[in-house]
C-alpha positions, 0 to 999 in steps of 0.5 A, spaced: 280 234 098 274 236 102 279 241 106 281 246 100 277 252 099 272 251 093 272 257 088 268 258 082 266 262 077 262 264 072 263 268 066 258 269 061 260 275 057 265 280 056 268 281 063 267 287 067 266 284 074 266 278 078 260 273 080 261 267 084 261 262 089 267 262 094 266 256 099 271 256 104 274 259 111 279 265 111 280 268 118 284 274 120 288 275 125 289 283 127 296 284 128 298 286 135 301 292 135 294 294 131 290 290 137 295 294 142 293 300 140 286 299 140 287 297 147 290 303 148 286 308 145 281 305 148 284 305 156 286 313 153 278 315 151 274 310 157 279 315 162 277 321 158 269 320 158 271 318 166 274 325 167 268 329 163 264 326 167 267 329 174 270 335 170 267 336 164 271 343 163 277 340 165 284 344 160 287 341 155 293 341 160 289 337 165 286 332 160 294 331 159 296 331 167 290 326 169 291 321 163 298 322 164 297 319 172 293 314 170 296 310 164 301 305 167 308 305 163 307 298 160 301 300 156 304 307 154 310 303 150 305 299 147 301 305 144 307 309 142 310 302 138 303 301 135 302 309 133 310 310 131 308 303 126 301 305 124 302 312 125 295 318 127 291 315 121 291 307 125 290 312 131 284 316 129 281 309 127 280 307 134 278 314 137 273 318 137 274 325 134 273 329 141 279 326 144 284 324 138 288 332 140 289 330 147 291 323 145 296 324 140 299 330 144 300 327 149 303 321 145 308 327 143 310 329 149 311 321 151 316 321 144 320 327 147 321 323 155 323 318 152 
């Protein structure tokens, strides 16, 4: 069978460790709500960095009102399922530290709207 994985292993002496040869393809698909929300995280900080840069001393409030403006209603039902399944932790993954505050209040307050 020249498809199957191949999996060797060598023990020597008293076991504390594993050493060998694994010959074989693995391949990991991420899950889609996980590839949703690093979309989604990733739509959210691109238009932060967007909004520093034309006014880097925008509120907090305004960083809410102008994401809440740009982000289209599709891509705001992805992002809650993906956080509502991976929770802030899966969030805190795929964005960087300045933005995870705006980002998760307005999550919150797109959990209240709905």
């Amino acid at each position: 069978m020249p498809d199957s994985p191949e999996v060797q292993q060598n023990f020597n002496k008293t076991v504390y460790g594993v050493a060998g040869k694994v010959a074989g393809d693995q391949i990991i698909y991420a899950s889609p709500q996980k590839q949703d929300l690093a979309e989604a995280a990733a739509e959210i900080q691109r238009l932060l960095k967007q909004l520093e840069e034309t006014n880097p001393t925008a509120t907090e409030k305004q960083k809410e009102a102008y994401i809440n403006a740009a982000v289209s209603t599709p891509v705001r039902k992805r992002l809650l399922g993906a956080v509502t399944s991976g929770g802030k932790a899966a969030l805190e993954e795929f964005l960087d530290n300045p933005y995870l505050n705006v980002t998760m209040a307005l999550i919150e307050g797109w959990k209240t709207a709905e």
